[in-house]
N, C-alpha and C positions, 0 to 999 in steps of 0.2 A: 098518818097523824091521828085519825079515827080511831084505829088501832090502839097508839101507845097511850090514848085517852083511857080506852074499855079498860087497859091492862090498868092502870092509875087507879081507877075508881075501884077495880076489883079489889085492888091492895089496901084502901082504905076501909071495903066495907070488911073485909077479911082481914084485917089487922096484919096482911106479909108487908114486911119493909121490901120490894122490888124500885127503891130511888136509884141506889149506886148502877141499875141496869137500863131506870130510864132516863135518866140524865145525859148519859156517851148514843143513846138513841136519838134521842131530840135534840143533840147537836151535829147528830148528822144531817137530818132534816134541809135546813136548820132551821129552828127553833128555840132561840136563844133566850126569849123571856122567859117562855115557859120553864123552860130547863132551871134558870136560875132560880126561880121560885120555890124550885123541887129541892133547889140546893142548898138555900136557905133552914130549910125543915130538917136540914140532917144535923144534929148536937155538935159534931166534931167530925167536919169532912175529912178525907182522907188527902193525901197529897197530890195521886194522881186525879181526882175531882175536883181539885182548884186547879190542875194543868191542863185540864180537861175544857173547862172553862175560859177561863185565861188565854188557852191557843183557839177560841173560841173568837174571843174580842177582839185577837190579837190579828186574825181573818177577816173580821166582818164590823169592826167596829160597835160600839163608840171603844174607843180606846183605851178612854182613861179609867175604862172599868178594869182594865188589866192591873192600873197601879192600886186601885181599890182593892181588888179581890188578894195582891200581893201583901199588902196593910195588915189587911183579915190575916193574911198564913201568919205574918209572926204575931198579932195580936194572941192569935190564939195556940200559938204554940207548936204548930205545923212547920217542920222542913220544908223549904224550897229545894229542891235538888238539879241539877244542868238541864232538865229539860224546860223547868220554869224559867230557868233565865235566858234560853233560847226562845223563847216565846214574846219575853217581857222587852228582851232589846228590840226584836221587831216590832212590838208594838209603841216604844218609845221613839224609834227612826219616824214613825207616822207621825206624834204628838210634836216633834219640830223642839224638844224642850232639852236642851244642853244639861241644863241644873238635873231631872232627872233622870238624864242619860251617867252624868258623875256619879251620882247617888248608885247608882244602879251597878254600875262598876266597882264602885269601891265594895259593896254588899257580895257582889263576885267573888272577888281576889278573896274575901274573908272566909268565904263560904270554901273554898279550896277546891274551886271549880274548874279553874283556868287552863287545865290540862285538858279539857274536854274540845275537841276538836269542833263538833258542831256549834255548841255554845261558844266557842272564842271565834268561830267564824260569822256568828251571826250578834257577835261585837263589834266585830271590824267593821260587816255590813250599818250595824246601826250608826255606826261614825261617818259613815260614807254618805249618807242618806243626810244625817245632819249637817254634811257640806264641812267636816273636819277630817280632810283628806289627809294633813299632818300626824293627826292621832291615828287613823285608821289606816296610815303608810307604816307609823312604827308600832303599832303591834302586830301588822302582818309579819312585820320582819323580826318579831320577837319572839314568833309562833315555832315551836320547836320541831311539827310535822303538819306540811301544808299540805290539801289534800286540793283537788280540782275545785272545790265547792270555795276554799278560801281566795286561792288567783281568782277565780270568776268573780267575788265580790269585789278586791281590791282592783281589779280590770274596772266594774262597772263603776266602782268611784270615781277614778279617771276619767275615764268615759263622761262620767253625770257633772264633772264638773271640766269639762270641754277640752282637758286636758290629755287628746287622743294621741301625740304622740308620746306621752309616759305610758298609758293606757296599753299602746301598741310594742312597746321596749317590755312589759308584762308578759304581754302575750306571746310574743320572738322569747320567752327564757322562761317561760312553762314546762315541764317537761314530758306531758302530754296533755292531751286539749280535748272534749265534749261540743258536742252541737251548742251546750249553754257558752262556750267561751269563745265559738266562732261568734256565734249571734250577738252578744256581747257588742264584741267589737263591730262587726254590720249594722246595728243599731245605733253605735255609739257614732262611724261616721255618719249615720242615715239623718241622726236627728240634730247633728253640727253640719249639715249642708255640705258634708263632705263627699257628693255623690260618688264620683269616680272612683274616691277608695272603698267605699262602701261595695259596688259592686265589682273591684277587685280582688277585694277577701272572697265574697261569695264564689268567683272564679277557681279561685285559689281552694277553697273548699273542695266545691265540685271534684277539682282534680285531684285529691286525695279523699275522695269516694267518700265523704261525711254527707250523711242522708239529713235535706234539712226537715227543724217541724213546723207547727203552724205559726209559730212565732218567729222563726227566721224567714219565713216567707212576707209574713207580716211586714218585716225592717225591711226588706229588701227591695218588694214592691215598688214603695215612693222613691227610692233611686232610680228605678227604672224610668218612673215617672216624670220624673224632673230631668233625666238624659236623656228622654226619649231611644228608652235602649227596647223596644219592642219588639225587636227578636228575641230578645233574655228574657221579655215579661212574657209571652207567648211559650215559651219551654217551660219556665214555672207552671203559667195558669195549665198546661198536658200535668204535668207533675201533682199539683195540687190538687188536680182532678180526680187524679188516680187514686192515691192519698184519703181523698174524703176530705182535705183539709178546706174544703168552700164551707161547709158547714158549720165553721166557725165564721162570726160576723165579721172582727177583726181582717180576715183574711179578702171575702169578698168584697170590702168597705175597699182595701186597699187595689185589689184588682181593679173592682171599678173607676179607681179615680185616676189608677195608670192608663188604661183605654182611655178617658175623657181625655187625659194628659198629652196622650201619644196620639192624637188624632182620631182614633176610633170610637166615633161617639155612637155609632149603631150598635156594634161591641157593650160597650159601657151601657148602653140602655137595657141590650137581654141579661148582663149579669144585675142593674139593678132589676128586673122584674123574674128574675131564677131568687133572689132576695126575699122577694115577695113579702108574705105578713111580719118577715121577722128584722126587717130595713128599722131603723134609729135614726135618728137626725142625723147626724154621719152622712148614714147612704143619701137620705134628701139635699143634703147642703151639695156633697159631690155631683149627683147628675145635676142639679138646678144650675151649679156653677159651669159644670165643662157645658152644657147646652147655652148657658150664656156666654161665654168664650167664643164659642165656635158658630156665634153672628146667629143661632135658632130660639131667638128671645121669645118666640112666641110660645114655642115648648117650654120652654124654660118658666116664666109665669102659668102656665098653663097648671105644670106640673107644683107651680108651692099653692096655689088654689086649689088646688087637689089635696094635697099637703094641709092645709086649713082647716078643708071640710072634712078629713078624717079624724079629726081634732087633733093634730101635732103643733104644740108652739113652735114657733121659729126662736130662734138665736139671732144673734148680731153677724156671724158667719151667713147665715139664711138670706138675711140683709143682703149684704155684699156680693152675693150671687144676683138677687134683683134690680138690684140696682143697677149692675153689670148689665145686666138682659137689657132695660130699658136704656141705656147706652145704645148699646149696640143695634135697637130700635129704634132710635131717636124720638124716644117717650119721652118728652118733658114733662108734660103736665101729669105721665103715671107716675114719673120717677118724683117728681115733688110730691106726692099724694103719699107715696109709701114711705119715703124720708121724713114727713110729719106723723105717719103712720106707727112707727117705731117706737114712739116714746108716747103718744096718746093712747093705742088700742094695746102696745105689748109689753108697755115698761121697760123697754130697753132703748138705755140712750144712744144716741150716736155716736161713734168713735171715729177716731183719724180716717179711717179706711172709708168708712161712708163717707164722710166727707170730700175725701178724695175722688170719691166715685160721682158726688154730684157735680164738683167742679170738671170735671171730665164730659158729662153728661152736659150740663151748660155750655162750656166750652167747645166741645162739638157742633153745638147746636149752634153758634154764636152768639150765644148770651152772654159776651165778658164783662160787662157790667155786673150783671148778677153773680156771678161767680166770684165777682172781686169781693162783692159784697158780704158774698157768704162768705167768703174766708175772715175777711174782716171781722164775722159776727162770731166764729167759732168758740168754744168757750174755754178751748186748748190751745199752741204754740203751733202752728202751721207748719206740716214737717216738708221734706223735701218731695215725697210724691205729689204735693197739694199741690205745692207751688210748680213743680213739674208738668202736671196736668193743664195750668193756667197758662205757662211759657209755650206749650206745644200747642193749644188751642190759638195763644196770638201769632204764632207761627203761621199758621192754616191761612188764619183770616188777615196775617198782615197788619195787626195791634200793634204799635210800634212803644205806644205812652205804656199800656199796662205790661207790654215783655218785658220794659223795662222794671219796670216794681217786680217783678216776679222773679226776674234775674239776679236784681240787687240782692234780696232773700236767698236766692240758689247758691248764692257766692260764700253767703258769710254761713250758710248750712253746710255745704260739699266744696269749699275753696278749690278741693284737688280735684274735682272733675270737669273734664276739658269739654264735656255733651255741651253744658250750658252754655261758653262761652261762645262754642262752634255754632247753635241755635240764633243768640242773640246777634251774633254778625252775620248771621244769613237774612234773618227778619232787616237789619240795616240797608243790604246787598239788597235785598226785592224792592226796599222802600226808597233807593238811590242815596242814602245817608253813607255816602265813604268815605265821612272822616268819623264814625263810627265804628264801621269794621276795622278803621286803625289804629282805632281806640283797643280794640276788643284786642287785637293779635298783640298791642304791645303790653296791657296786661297781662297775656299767657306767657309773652315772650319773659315779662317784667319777674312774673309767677312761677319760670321754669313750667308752665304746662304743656304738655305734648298730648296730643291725641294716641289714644293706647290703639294699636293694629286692631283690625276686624278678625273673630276668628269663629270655627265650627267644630260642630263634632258629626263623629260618622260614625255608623256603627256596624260592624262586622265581625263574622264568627265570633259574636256574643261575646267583642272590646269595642271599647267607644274607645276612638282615636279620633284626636285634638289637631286642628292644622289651623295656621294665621298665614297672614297673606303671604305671599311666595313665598311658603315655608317648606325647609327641605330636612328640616331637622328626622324625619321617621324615618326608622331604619330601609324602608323599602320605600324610597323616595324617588331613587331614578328610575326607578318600574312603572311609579303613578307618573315621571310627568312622560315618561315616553308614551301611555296608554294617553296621559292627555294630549301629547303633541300628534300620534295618530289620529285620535277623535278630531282636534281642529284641522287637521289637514285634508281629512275627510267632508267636512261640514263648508270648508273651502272649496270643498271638487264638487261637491251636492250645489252650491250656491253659485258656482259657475258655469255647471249644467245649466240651470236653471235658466242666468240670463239669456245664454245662448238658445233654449227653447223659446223664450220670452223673443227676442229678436225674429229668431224664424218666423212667429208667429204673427208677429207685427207686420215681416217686410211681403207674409204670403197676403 
């Protein structure tokens, strides 16, 4: 930057015009005011120094300097040509703004641009972005020669507006694919909670030898995460190793939160401290959380007062990990201290989730008075984890008046779930009330509700397979239960040894 300073001043004292060489310098940097300044002082810029520009803001924001600097070309008489309006649709996908996304299209079509493949693909993308998945379906199909780049955006439309099996009927009728249009789709079920198929594409990859990058490790991660598939996260994190790809944050933010996820929280602590100076709230909120998960609340507050004293603000996610900890502590009087802490020391109000967490925290504790209270006092519509928290606390303790309020609320939020009813006639059942649990069975009976089967997942050679009670639906099903009929037969011979030592042992 020194440098393209010396070089500036030279040109000034020396009357050389060197702007058009330092303006594409200083945006590489970047250095974006500076540059514009430089770009101001030229009479009549050139076209490629307003694209220059333009794909400048259109990067790094503010935005709407893109539609500005576009104003300026025709004010002044400058040609836009297909790479300004590749630039300007992504920068209008950002601005969220329909009206100048029209505008911008019809100046398109006029200009006789529409034949440009990269510019009509980062059309479609801007429609896509704008959540006008109808516009940006019928110009992909209007598009005369689709190239990977264009399937990948009209995929991630789909995709971004939760529409994954259109997304996926895309992707099956591609007629060849990129690591951007696996990832794509990995991301798209990653971030619709679609675990399973998320890390069934990634399989499916794999086996057609498609090398991922930092960004499909990225998506893939938090499926791991949430299946607890940690043999797959563990072949990754060798992979990613190799790769170089931890030096991306993204990537280790994600590692770590699969270890915390998947039980490994000594795991998860050396990759947050291999992290080191270059952790973002991200990495803080993940270890503070899985450390309060996993019942070590002391670390857990330990680690956001460390967190504090290095000057990092917390979040409301920040939040919810401590508050957690002190749960799982039976911290009352810290968990109220930092729940009023929130909005006094850090301007951040309390939301559903904290809330939840303190009635939980109460409710543990046996403070159902107070809990009731505070949901009472909320300054939002009490959603079903609140009240779930308050039904399972009276549960504990045997509450019979407040599981009733709390139920009542469970009913007319989740009608269709059979948890609460089952709760509320157990709490009757301990308290001897059984004309209450007859009550309860003939409302589910009344309600068509049925309690949905228990079920798991298992994971082996890197598939999660899904089983519910005596279920024989897997193709290799009579293999498991003869392996289980062995096991219990065995566990029967082990346990009748036993008595029979146990006898001997008595009558010697």
């Amino acid at each position: 930057m020194n440098q393209l300073k010396q070089i500036h001043a030279h040109t000034l004292r020396n009357g050389i015009d060197h702007t058009k060489f330092l303006i594409p310098k200083l945006l590489q940097i970047p250095n974006i005011p500076y540059a514009h300044r430089l770009f101001d002082l030229i009479p009549q810029p050139t076209t490629f120094l307003f694209n220059k520009l333009i794909q400048a803001y259109s990067s790094h924001g503010p935005h709407h300097q893109c539609l500005s600097l576009y104003s300026q070309m025709r004010l002044q008489g400058c040609p836009p040509n297909e790479h300004s309006f590749t630039f300007l649709f992504a920068a209008c996908a950002s601005l969220s703004s329909p009206e100048q996304a029209q505008m911008l299209h019809t100046q398109f079509l006029k200009s006789g641009f529409e034949f440009d493949p990269f510019a009509f693909t980062a059309l479609v993308g801007m429609y896509a972005k704008l959540g006008s998945l109808a516009s940006a379906r019928r110009l992909f199909d209007e598009m005369p020669d689709r190239d990977i780049p264009a399937w990948n955006s009209i995929i991630a439309a789909y995709a971004r507006c939760g529409k994954l099996e259109g997304a996926r009927e895309l992707f099956e009728l591609m007629p060849s694919r990129n690591i951007v249009s696996w990832t794509t789709m990995i991301s798209g079920y990653s971030q619709n909670g679609q675990y399973e198929r998320a890390l069934a594409v990634f399989v499916r990859m794999e086996k057609e030898e498609v090398r991922s990058n930092e960004v499909t490790i990225a998506s893939i991660l938090p499926a791991c995460a949430n299946l607890g598939a940690l043999e797959v996260g563990e072949r990754i994190e060798t992979y990613a190793r190799e790769k170089g790809f931890l030096r991306n944050l993204f990537v280790s933010n994600a590692l770590l939160e699969m270890y915390a996820k998947c039980g490994k929280i000594e795991i998860a602590r050396r990759v947050f401290d291999e992290i080191g100076s270059g952790r973002n709230l991200c990495s803080w909120n993940s270890m503070i959380m899985g450390l309060a998960v996993h019942g070590r609340w002391k670390e857990g507050l330990e680690l956001f007062h460390e967190m504090l004293t290095r000057g990092i603000a917390p979040d409301d996610i920040t939040f919810v990990g401590v508050l957690l900890a002190c749960t799982h502590g039976g911290l009352v009087v810290k968990g109220r201290q930092l729940f009023k802490s929130m909005e006094r020391n850090f301007s951040i109000p309390p939301k559903l989730e904290h809330y939840g967490c303190m009635v939980d925290l109460l409710g543990r504790a046996g403070e159902l008075s107070e809990a009731y209270t505070l949901i009472k006092s909320m300054p939002m519509k009490p959603d079903s984890v609140v009240w779930g928290a308050l039904l399972g606390a009276c549960s504990f303790y045997g509450h019979v008046e407040l599981a009733e309020q709390a139920a009542e609320s469970l009913f007319k939020l989740e009608p269709w779930n059979p948890g609460n009813y089952v709760i509320l006639s157990n709490i009757y059942a301990s308290a001897g009330q059984w004309d209450g649990v007859a009550k309860m069975r003939k409302l589910m009976k009344g309600h068509q509700i049925t309690k949905a089967a228990g079920y798991s997942f298992i994971e082996e050679g890197g598939c999660i397979h899904k089983f519910i009670v005596e279920d024989r639906s897997h193709p290799k099903s009579g293999e498991i239960y003869a392996l289980l009929d062995e096991v219990s037969t065995k566990m029967k011979l082990y346990r009748y040894v036993l008595d029979i030592d146990s006898e001997v042992e008595n009558y010697a």
